[in-house]
ROSE-4610 file (N, C-alpha, C; in Angstrom, 1 decimal, always signed):
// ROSE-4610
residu = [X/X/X/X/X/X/X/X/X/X/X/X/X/X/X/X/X/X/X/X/X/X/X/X/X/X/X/X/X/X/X/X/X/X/X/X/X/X/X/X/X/X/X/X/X/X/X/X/X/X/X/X/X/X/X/X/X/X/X/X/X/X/X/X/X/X/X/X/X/X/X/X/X/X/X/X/X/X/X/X/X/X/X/X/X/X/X/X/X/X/X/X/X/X/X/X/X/X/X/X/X/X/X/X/X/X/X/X/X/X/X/X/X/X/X/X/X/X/X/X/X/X/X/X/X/X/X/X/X/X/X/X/X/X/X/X/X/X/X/X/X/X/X/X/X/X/X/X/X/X/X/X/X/X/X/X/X/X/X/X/X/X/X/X/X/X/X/X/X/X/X/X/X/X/X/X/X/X/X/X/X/X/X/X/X/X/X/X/X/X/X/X/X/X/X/X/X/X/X/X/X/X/X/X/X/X/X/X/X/X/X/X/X/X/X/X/X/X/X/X/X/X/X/X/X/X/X/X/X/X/X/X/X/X/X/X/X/X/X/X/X/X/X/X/X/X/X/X/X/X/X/X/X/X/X/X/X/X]
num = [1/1/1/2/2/2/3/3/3/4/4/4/5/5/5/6/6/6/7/7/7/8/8/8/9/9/9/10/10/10/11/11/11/12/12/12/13/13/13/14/14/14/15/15/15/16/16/16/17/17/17/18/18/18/19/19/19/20/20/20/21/21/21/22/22/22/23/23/23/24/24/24/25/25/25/26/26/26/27/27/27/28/28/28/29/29/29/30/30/30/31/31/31/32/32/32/33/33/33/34/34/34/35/35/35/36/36/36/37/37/37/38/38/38/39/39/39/40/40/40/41/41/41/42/42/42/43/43/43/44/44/44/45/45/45/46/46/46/47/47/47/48/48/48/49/49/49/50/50/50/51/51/51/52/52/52/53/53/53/54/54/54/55/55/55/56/56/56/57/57/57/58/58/58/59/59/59/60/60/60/61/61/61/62/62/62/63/63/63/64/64/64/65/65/65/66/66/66/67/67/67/68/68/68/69/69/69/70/70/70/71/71/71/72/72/72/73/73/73/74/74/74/75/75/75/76/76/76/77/77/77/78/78/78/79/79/79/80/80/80/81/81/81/82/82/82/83/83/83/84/84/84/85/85/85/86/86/86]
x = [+44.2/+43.0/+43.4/+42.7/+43.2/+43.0/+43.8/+43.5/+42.2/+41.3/+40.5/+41.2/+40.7/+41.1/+40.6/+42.1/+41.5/+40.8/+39.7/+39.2/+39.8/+39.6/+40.0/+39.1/+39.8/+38.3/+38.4/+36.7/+36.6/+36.9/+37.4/+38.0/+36.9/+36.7/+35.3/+35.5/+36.3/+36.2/+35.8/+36.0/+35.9/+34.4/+33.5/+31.8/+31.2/+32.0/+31.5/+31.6/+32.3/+32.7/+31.7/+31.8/+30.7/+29.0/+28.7/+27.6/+27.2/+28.3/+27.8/+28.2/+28.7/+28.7/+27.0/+26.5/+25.4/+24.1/+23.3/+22.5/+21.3/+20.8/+19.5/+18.1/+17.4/+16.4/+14.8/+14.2/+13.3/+12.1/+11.8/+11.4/+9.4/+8.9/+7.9/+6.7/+5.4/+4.1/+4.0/+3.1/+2.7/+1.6/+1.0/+0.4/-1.5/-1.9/-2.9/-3.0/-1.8/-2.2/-3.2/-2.6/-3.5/-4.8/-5.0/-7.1/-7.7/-6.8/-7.4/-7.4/-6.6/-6.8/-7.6/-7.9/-8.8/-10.1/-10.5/-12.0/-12.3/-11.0/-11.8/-12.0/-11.2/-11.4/-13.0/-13.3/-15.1/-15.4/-15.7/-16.4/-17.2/-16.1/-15.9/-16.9/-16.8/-17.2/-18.5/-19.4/-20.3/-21.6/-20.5/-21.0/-22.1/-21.3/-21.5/-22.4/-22.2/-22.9/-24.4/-24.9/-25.6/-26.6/-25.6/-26.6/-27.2/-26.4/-27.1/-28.0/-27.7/-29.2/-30.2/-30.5/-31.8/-31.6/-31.0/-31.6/-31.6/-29.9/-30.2/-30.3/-31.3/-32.2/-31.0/-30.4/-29.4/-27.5/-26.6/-26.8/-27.2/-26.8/-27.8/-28.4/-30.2/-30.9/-30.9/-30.6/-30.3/-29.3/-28.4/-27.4/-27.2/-27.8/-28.2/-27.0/-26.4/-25.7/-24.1/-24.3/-23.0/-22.6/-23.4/-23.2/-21.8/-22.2/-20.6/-19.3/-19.4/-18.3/-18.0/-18.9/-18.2/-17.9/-18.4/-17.7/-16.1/-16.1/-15.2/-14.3/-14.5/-13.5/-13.0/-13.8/-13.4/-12.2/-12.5/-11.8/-10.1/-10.4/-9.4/-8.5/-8.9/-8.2/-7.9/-8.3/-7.7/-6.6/-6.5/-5.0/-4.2/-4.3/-3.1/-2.9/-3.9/-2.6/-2.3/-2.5/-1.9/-0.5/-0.1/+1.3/+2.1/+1.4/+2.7/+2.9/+2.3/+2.2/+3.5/+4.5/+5.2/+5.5]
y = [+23.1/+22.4/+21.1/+19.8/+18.2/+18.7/+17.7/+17.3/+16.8/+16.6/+15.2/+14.3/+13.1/+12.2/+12.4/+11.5/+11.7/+10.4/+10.3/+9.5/+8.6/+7.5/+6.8/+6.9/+7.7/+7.8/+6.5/+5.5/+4.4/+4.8/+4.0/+4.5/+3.9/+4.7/+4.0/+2.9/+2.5/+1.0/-0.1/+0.5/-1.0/-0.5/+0.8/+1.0/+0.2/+0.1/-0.4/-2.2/-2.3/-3.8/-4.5/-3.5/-3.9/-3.6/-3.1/-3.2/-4.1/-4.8/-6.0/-7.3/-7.0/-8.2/-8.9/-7.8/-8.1/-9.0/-9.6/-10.6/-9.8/-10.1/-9.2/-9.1/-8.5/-8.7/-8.9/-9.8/-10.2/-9.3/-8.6/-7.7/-8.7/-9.1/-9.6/-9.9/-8.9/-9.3/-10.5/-10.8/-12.1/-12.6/-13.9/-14.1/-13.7/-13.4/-12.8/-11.5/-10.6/-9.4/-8.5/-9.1/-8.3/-8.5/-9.6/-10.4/-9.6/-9.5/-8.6/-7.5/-6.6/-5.5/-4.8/-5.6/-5.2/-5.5/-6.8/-7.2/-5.5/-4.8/-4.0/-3.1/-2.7/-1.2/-1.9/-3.2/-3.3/-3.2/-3.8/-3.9/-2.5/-1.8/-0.2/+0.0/+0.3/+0.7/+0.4/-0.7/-1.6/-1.2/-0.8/-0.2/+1.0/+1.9/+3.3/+3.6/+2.4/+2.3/+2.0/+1.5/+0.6/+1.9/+2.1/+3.0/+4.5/+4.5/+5.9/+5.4/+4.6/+3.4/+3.1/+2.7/+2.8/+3.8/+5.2/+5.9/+5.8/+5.8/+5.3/+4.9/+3.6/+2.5/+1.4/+1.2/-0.2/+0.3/-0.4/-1.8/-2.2/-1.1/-1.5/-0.3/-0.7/+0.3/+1.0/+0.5/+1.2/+2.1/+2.0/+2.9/+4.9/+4.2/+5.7/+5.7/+7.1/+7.9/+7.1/+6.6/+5.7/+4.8/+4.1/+3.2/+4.1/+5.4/+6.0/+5.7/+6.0/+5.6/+4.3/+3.5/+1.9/+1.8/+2.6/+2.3/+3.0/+4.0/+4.4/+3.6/+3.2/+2.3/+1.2/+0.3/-0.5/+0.2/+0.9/+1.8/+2.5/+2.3/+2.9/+2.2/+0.4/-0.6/-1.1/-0.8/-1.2/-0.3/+0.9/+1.7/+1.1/+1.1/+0.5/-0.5/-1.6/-2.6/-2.5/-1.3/-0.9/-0.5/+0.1/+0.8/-0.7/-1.7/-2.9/-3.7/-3.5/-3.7/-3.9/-4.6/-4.8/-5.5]
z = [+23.5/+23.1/+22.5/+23.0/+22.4/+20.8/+19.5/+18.8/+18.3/+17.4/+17.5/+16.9/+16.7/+16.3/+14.2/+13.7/+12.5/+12.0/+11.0/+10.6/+9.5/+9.7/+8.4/+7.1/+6.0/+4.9/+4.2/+3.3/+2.8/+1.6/+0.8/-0.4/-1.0/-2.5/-3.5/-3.9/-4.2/-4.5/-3.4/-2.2/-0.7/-0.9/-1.2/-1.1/-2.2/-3.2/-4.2/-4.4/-3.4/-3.2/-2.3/-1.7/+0.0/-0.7/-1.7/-2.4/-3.0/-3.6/-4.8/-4.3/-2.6/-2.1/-1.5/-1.3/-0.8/-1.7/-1.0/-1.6/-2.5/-3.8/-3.9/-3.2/-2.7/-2.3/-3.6/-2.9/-3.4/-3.4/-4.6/-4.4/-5.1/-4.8/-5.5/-4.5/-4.7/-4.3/-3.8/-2.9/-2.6/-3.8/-3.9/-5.0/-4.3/-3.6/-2.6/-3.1/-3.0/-2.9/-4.2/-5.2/-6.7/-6.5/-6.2/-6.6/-5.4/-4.0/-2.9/-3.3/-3.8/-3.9/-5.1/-6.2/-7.0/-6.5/-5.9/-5.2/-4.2/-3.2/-2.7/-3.3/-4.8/-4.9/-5.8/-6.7/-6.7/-5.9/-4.9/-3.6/-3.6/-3.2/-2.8/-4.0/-5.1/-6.1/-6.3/-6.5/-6.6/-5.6/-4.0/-3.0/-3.1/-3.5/-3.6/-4.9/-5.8/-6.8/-6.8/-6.0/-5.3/-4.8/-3.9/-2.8/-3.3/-4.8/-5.6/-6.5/-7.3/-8.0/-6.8/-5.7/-4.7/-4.2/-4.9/-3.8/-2.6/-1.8/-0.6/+0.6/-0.3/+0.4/+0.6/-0.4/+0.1/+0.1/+0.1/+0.9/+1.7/+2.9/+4.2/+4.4/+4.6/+4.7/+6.1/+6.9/+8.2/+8.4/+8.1/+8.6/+7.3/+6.3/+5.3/+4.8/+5.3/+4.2/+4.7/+5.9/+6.0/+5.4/+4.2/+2.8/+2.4/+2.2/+1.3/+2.1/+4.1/+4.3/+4.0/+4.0/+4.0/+2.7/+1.4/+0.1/+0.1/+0.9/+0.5/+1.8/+2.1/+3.1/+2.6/+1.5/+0.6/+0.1/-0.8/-1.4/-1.2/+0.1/+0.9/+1.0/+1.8/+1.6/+0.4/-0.6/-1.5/-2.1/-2.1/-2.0/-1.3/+0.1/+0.8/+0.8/-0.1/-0.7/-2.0/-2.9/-3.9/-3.8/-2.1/-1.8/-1.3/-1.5/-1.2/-2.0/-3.3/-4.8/-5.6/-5.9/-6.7/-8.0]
């Protein structure tokens, strides 16, 4: 049966070299994302708020009990840009 081949092992100091050679990354929100993401979790809020004060009748009286999905869809969108938040 062949040999395999043996590996070269990295010694800790070349991992630790090859780490702090690298550039930092820029870890920082865009300046958009906070004011968006707080307008939808009101929005959202405001929404749902709305449609249990009329009874309802509003925001939009047509569509009924689908006011909650659209608040909570606000809502929704505003988590996911709570998860790109730094």
């Amino acid at each position: 049966m062949p040999k395999s081949k043996v590996r070269k092992k990295v010694k800790e100091h070349q991992v630790v070299e090859a780490a702090l050679e690298r550039e930092p990354v820029e870890m920082e929100s865009p300046s958009w994302l906070a004011p968006t993401m707080v307008a939808a979790f009101l929005i959202g809020l405001f929404w749902i708020v709305i449609f249990y004060v009329t009874t309802t009748s509003y925001p939009i009286p047509g569509i009924g009990a689908w006011n909650m999905v659209v608040g909570f869809g606000f809502i929704g969108v505003g988590f996911a840009l709570a998860t790109r938040w730094r």
